[in-house]
C-alpha positions as CSV (number, residue, x, y, z in Angstrom):
1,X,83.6,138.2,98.9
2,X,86.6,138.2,97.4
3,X,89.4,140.9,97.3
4,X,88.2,142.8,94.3
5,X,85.2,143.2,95.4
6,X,86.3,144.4,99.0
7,X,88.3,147.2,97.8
8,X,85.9,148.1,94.9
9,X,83.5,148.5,98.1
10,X,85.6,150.6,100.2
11,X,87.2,152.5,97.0
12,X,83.8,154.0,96.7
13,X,83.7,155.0,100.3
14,X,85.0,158.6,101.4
15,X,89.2,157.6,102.0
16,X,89.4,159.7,105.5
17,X,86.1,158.0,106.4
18,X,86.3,156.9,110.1
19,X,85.7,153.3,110.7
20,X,85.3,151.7,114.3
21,X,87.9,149.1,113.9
22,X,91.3,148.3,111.8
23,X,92.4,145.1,110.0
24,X,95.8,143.8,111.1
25,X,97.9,140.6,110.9
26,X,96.6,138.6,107.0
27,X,97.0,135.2,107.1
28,X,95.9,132.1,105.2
29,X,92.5,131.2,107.2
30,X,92.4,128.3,109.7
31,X,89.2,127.1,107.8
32,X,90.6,127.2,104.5
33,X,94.1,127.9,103.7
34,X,93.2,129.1,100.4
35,X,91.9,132.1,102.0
36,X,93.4,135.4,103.2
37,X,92.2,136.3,106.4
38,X,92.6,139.3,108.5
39,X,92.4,140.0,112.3
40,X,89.3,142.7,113.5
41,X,90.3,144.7,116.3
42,X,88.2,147.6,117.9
43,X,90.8,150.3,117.2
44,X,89.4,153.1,114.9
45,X,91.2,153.7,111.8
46,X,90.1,155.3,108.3
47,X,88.8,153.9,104.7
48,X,92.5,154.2,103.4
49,X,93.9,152.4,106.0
50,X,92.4,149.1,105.5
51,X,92.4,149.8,101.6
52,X,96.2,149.9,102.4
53,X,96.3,146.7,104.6
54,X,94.5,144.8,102.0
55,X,96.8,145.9,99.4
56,X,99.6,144.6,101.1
57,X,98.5,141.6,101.2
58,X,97.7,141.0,98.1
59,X,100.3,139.3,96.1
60,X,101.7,138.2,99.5
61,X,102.7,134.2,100.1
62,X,101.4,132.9,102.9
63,X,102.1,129.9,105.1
64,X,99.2,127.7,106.0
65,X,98.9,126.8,109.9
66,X,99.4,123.1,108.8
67,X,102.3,123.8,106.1
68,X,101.8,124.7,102.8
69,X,102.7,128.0,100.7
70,X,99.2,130.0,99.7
71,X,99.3,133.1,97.5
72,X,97.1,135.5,97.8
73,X,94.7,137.6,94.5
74,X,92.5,139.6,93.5
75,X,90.3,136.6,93.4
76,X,91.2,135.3,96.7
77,X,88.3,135.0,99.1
78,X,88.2,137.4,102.5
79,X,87.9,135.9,105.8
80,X,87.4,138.5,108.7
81,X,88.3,136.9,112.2
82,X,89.7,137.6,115.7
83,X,92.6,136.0,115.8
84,X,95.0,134.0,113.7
85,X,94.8,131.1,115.6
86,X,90.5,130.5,114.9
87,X,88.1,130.1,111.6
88,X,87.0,133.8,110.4
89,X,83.6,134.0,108.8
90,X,83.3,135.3,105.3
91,X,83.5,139.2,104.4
92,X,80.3,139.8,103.3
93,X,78.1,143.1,101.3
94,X,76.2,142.5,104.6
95,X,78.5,142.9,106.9
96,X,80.1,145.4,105.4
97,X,76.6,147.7,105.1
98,X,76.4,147.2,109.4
99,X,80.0,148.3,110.3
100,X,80.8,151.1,107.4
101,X,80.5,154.6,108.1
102,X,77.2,155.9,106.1
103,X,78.6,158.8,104.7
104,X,76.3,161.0,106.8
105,X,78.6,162.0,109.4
106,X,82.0,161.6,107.7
């Protein structure tokens, strides 16, 4: 997924939506440093706070773990991880469907 297609996701989600977790800390991913990757951590937040944090990033320069200057795009591929310091996995549709509020209750 890249980062279009992450905020086209969550712009069509309520904005003060309650989610179970926040996006911190982008980064160019360990795997790839192509990447933008973020760190998951279990502290609720809303829709329009990780439409925010992405924003942010985008545009951004980044330094890769092993050197190297990475700027991050629309078209930059989203890694979700636990920590700077390891691989995330992709952002995926699928993902996304298991951890987004359903509408139903927010």
């Amino acid at each position: 997924m890249q980062v279009y297609e992450l905020l086209d996701y969550l712009h069509a989600k309520p904005a003060t939506a309650t989610v179970p977790f926040t996006l911190s800390d982008p980064h160019c991913d360990r795997g790839d440093y192509a990447n933008l990757a973020f760190c998951k951590e279990d502290v609720p937040s809303t829709v329009a706070d990780l439409i925010a944090v992405i924003e942010a990033a985008k545009g951004q320069t980044f330094e890769g773990y092993k050197g190297g200057d990475f700027r991050m795009s629309d078209w930059t591929d989203v890694y979700i991880g636990d920590s700077s310091y390891d691989c995330g996995e992709p952002a995926t549709f699928l993902w996304l469907d298991a951890v987004m509020p359903t509408g139903k209750d927010n």
